[in-house]
C-alpha positions in Angstrom: -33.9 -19.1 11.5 -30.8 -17.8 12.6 -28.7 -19.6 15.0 -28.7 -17.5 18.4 -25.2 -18.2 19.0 -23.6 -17.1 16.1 -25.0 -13.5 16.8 -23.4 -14.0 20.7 -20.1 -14.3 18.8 -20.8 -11.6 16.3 -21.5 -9.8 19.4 -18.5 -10.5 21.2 -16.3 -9.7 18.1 -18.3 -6.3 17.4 -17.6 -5.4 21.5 -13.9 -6.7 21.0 -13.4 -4.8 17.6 -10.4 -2.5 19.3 -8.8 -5.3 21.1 -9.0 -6.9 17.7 -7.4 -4.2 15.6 -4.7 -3.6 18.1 -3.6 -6.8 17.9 -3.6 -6.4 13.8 -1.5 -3.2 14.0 0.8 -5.1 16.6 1.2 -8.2 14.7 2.4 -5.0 11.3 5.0 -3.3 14.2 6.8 -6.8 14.7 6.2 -8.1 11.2 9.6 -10.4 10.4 11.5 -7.2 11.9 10.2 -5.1 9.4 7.4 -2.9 10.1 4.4 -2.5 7.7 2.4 0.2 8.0 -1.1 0.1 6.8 -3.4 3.2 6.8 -5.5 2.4 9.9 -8.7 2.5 7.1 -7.2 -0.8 5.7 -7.7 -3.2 9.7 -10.7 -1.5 10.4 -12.6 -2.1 7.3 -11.3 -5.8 7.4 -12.3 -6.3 10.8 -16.0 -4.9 9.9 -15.9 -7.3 6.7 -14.8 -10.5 8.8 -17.1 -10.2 11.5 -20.0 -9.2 9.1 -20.1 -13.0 8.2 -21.0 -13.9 11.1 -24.5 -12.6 9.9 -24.9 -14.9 7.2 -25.5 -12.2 4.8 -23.3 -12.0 1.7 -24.6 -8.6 1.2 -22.9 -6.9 4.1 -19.5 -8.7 4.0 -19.0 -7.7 0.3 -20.2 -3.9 0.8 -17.3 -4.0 3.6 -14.9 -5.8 0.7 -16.0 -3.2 -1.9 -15.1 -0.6 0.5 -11.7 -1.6 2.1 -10.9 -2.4 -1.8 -11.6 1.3 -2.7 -9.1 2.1 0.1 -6.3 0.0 -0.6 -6.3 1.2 -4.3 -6.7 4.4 -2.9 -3.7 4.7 -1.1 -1.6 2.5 -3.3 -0.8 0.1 -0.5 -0.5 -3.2 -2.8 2.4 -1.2 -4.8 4.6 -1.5 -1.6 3.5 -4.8 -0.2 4.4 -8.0 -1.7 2.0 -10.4 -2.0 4.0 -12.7 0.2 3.7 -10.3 3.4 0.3 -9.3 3.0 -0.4 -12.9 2.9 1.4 -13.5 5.7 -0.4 -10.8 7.8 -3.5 -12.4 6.9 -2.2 -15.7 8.4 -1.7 -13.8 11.6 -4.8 -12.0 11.5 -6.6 -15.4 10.7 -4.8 -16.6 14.1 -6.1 -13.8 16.3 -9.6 -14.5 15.3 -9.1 -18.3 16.1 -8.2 -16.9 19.7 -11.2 -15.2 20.2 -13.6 -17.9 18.5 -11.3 -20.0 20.8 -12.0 -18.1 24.1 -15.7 -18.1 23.3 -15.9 -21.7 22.7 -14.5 -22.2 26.3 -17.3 -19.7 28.0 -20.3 -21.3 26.5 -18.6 -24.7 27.6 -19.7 -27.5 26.2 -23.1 -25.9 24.5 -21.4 -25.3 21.3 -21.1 -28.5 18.6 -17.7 -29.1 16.7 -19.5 -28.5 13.6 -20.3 -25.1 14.6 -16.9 -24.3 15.1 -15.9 -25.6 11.8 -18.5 -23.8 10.1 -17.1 -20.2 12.1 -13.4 -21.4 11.2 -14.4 -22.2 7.6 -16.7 -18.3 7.4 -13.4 -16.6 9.0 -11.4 -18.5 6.5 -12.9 -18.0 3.4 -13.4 -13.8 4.5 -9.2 -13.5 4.7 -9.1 -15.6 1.4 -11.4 -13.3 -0.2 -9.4 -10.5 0.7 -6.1 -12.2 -0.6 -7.1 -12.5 -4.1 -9.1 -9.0 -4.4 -5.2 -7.5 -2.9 -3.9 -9.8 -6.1 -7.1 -8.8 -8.4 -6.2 -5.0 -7.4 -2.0 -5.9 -8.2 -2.7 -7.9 -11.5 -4.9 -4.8 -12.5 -2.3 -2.0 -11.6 0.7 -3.9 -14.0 -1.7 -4.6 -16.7 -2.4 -0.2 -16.3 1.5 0.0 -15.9 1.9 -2.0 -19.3 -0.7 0.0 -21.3 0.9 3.4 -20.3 4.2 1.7 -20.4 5.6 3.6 -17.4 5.6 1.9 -13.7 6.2 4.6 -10.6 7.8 2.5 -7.9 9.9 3.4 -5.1 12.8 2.3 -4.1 14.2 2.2 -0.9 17.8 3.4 -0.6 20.2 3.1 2.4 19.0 5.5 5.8 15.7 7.1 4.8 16.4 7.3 1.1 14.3 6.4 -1.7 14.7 6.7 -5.7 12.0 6.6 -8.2 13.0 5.1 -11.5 11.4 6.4 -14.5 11.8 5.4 -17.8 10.5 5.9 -21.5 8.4 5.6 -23.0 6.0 8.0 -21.3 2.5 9.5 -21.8 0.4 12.2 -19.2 -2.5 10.1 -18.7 -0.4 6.8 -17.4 2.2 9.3 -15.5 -0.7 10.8 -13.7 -2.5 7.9 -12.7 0.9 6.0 -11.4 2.6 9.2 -9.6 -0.3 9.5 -7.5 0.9 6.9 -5.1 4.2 7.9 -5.1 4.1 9.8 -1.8 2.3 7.0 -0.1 5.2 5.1 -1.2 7.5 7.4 0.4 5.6 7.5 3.7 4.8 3.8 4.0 8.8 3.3 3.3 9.8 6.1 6.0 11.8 8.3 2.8 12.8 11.7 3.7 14.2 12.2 0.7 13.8 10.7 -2.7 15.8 11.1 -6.3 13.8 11.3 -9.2 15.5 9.8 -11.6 14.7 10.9 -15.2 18.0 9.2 -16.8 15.7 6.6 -18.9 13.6 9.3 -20.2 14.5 10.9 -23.7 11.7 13.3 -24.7 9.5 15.1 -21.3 6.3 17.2 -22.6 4.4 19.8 -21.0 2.2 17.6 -19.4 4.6 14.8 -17.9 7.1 18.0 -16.6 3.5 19.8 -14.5 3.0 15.9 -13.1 6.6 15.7 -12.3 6.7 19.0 -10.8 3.6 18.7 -9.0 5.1 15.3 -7.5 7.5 17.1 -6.0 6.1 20.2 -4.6 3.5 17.5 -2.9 6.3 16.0 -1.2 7.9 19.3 0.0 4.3 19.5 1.7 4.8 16.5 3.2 8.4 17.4 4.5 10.1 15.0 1.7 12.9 16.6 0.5 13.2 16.0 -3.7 16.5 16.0 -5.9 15.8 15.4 -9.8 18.8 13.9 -11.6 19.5 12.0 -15.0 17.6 15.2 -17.1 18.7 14.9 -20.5 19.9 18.1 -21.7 17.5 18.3 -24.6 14.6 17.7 -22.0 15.9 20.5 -19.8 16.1 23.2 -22.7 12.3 22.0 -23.6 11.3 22.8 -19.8 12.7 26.3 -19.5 11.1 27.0 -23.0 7.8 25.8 -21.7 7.8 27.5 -18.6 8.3 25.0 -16.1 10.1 25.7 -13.4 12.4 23.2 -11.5 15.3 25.4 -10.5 13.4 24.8 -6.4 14.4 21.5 -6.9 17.8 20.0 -6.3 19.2 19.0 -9.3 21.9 16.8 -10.5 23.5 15.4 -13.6 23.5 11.7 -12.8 22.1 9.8 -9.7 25.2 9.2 -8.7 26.1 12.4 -9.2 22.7 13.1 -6.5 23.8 10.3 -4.2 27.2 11.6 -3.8 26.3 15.0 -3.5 24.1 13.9 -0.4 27.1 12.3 0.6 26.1 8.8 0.2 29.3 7.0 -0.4 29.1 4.1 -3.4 30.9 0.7 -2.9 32.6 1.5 -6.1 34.2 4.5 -4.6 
């Protein structure tokens, strides 16, 4: 038979869940001075999964799990997270919950055994460590798919609100599409307003990898991100104008210095 209490604290969680999740997105805005922004999908889910436990039912806590894990490889967030800070936010997070288990431990008084609160501590503890390695599960999975295509989209952040995304041969469609589609949360979750794709390791650009490219950036342009293309061998430029595909919207520049210059970003070697 379930224990009354624990559904008071489930309770009290489920009635706090928006005190809860403001504190989460507080403890991202003042994150070691460097703000990380989650999609507000990522907390919400998380709270849902942590409290869940409080049930005692395995089934609802990993439905939660298999659901904030469809969102964060969704929106590509472990790409521009290191493990390191996400496992710090989950320290923090683990924290707030101890303050509210905390505060309910001292309005029941003493009608609440220590073991009790060990066995919440250890439920709330082994929920944020379950969501640590699935965000490492979902990372190991995304290199071994960055391997096998042999391409990795990653974006780099630049001085101001810059960004450059490094691409490099060898290349096929099917590993292009599947890694440029978190390129422009990348850019939003870095604040870029303008990002250089640089194509400079890339010999030989097909039909298929140009579209992706050129689909990249006219998504971008949608999302008010400026685009400049640099490093296009001119072998690879001759092959898009023959097949039709049509950068000449873009911004386009010999070099990425040659970009970053031209934006008037001025090198230390200069």
């Amino acid at each position: 038979m379930k224990r009354f209490v624990d559904i008071e604290l489930y309770d009290l969680l489920e009635k706090n869940h928006d005190s809860i999740f403001s504190d989460m997105v507080m403890v991202q805005l003042t994150h070691r001075n460097r703000p990380v922004n989650l999609p507000k999908e990522i907390p919400t889910i998380m709270v849902k999964a942590i409290n869940s436990l409080l049930l005692d039912s395995s089934h609802f806590f990993h439905s939660h799990l298999k659901e904030w894990t469809a969102v964060v490889t969704e929106r590509g967030f472990y790409h521009t997270t290191p493990i390191s800070c996400f496992a710090e936010l989950l320290r923090q997070y683990r924290q707030i919950y101890s303050g509210y288990i905390e505060q309910f431990i001292i309005n029941q008084g003493k009608s609440i055994n220590p073991e009790r609160t060990c066995h919440w501590l250890i439920l709330i503890n082994e929920g944020f460590d379950q969501l640590l390695s699935q965000f490492i599960d979902q990372l190991d999975s995304s290199k071994k798919q960055h391997t096998i295509h042999g391409t990795s989209a990653s974006v780099l952040p630049l001085v101001g609100q810059l960004g450059v995304l490094p691409l490099s041969a060898p290349m096929h469609a099917d590993g292009i599409e599947l890694n440029l589609k978190v390129v422009p949360d990348q850019c939003v979750n870095l604040n870029v307003h303008h990002l250089f794709i640089d194509l400079s390791g890339v010999a030989v650009i097909d039909r298929l990898i140009a579209e992706e490219i050129s689909k990249l950036a006219k998504i971008l342009s949608m999302l008010g991100i400026s685009v400049t293309i640099s490093g296009m061998k001119p072998e690879a430029a001759l092959y898009t104008i023959q097949s039709g595909i049509d950068f000449s919207r873009f911004t386009t520049a010999s070099t990425l210095k040659q970009a970053l210059r031209n934006y008037g970003v001025q090198l230390a070697t200069e």
